[in-house]
C-alpha positions, 0 to 999 in steps of 0.5 A: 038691559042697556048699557051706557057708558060715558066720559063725565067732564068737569071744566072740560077735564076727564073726571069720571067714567060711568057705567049705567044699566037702564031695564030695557023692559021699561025703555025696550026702543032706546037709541044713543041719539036720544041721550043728551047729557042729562040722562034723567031728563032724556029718560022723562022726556023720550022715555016717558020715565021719571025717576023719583027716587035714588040710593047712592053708595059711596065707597073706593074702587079700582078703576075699571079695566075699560078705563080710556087714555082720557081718564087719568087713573090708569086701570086698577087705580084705587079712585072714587066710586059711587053705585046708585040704584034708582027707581020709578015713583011706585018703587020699580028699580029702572037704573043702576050705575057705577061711577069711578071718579078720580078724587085729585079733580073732582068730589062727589056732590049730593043735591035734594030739591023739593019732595016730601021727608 
């Protein structure tokens, strides 16, 4: 598997740490430089990867102890936490995440567009 993981901002302020694991099966030639900040798009585009469907669940979680200086919580903290598994149109798992946000800056937003119910 790969392992990403990112300094999320909002307004140029540090308010989430995520960790992603992408199955290096499906993308066994990834590479840092062809991630942008859209890692759905980049998956689609250079992977050839789209990702039609995602289970979120929301809870609290300490702040993992690879937490940076940027990320005001200190490790341990009590803060946000989502973890989401996402899968390919046939329903094959290619992603899992976690995400440890820091609730005083930023609240977790769920956005549907388009598709059928």
């Amino acid at each position: 598997a790969h392992r990403i993981r990112r300094l999320r901002r909002l307004d140029g302020l540090p308010v989430a740490l995520e960790e992603i694991w992408l199955d290096a099966s499906l993308a066994p030639m990834l590479r840092a430089e062809d991630l942008t900040e859209s890692l759905y798009r980049s998956y689609r585009l250079v992977l050839g990867l789209e990702i039609a469907q995602a289970e979120d669940r929301v809870g609290v979680a300490p702040a993992p102890d690879w937490t940076c200086e940027h990320f005001a919580p200190p490790s341990g903290t009590a803060v946000g936490y989502i973890e989401r598994l996402a899968r390919l149109p046939d329903g094959t798992p290619v992603e899992h995440s976690q995400t440890w946000f820091d609730p005083a800056r930023a609240r977790y937003v769920s956005r549907m567009s388009g598709g059928e119910s």
